[in-house]
N, C-alpha and C positions, 0 to 999 in steps of 0.2 A: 594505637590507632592513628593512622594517618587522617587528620583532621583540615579541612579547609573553607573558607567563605568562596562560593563561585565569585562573588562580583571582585574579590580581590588575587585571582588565579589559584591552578590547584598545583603547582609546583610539579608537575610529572612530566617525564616524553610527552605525553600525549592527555588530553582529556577523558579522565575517566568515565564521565556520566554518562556516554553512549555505552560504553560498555557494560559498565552495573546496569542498568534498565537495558537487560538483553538477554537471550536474543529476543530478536521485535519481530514480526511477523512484515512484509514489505507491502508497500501498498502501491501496489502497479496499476497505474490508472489510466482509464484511456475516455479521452474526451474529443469532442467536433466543435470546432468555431463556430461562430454563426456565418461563416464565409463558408465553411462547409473545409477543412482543413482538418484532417486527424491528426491529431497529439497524446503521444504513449509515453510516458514517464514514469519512476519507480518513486516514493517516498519511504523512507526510515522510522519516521513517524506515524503508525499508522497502527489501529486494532478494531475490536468491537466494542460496541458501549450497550446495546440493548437484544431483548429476544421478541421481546412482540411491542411493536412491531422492529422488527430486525435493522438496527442501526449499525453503520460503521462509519469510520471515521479515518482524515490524514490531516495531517498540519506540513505547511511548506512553509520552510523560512523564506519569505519575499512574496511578494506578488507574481505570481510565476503563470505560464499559457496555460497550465492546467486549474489554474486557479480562474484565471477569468472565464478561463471557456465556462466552465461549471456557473461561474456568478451569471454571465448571460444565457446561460440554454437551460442550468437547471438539473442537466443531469450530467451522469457518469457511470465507468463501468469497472470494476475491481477483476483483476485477473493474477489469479495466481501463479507467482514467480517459483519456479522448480530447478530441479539441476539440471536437468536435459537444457533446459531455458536461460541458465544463469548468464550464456555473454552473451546473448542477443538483449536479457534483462540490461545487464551494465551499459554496451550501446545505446542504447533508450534512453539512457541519462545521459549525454553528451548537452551539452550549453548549444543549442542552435536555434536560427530564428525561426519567430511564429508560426510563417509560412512552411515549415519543413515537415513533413510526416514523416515520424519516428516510426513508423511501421516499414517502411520502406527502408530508412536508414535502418535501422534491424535485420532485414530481411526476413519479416514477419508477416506472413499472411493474416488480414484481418476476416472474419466472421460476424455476417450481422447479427444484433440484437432481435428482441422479439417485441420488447415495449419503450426501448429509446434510441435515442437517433447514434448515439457514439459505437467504432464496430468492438469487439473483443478479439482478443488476440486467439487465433483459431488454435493454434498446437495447445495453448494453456488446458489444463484438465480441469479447472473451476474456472466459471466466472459471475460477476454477481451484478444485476443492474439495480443502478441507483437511479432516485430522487433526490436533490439537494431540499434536508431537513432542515439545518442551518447552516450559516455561512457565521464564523467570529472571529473581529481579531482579537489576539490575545493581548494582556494586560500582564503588569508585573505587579507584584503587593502594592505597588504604591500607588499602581490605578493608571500608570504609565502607558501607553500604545508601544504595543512592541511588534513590531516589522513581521509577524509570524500570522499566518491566518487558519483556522481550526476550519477545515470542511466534515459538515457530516450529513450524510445519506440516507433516506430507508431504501431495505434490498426491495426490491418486485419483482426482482426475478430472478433465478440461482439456475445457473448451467452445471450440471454433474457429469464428466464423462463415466459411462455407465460402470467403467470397469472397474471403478473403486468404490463401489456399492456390494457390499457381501454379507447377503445375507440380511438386506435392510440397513445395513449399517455402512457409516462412510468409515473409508478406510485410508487414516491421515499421511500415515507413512509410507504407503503407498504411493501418496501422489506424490513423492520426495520434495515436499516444501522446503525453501532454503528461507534464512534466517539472517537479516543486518544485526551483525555483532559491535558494531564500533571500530576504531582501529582504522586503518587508513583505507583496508578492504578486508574487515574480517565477518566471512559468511559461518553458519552452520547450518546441516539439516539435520531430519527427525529420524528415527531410525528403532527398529523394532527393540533394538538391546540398550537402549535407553528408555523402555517403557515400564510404568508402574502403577499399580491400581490404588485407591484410595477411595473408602465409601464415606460421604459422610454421614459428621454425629446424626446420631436422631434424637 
């Protein structure tokens, strides 16, 4: 077993830890200033934490324009990153100032919501509006502030394009979700010949 302490390096090309805790599902988020400026960003770190009522959640390393917008308006809106989507997704991360709308550097038509002010990226086949639940920064064992802030949301409202609804059922691989692997850029999607059923105990 290759065995290591993070706080003392893991001795590899590359960092493993994004990779084992993977793939992650992406948390493409899309927020409005209180100047009224749209901002569409992806995070790495990102899933769900509840079912009722329907929480989900990103952590951004740093204090980032998606992080404040969300700290002063309160809300946001999760949109699923796909393969058709994947480099307008990667565009979207680009390091630019407050003022810039990553929809437009995308060339992303946006779509408005129905119960918050920030728009959803229109081509996305899901998207989910939020409430900011809470707002934390994170801690390390030792009670340390670390640079990291944990956003988390309840859904109010979920957009389904209809076509991946069959039969009552959402149909995941379908909407070809892609997948942050770790790596310098390594993606994956879901795909029907990787599917497996599992019931569980009773």
């Amino acid at each position: 077993m290759h065995f290591y302490e993070p706080a003392k390096g893991h001795g590899l090309k590359h960092d493993p830890f994004n990779a084992i805790i993977g793939p992650r599902p992406i948390g493409w988020i899309s927020t409005l200033s209180q100047a009224g400026v749209p901002n569409l960003a992806p995070y790495s770190f990102f899933n769900a934490f509840n079912y009722v009522p329907p929480i989900i959640g990103f952590s951004s390393v740093g204090w980032k324009d998606s992080v404040a917008n969300i700290a002063a308006t309160k809300e946001f809106v999760w949109n699923l990153a796909t393969r058709p989507l994947a480099e307008q997704m990667n565009a979207s991360s680009a390091m630019v100032a407050a003022d810039v709308d990553e929809f437009a550097l995308a060339n992303l038509a946006p779509a408005p919501c129905r119960l918050v002010g920030p728009s959803r990226v229109a081509a996305s086949p899901v998207a989910m509006e939020c409430r900011l639940a809470d707002l934390v920064q994170l801690k390390s064992a030792a009670g340390d502030p670390v640079e990291s802030w944990l956003v988390l949301g309840e859904v109010i409202g979920i957009h389904i394009e209809e076509s991946l609804i069959e039969g009552g059922v959402y149909d995941t691989a379908g909407a070809q979700p892609i997948l942050r692997a770790g790596g310098a850029g390594d993606y994956f999607g879901i795909s029907l010949d990787t599917h497996f059923f599992l019931r569980r105990p009773r």
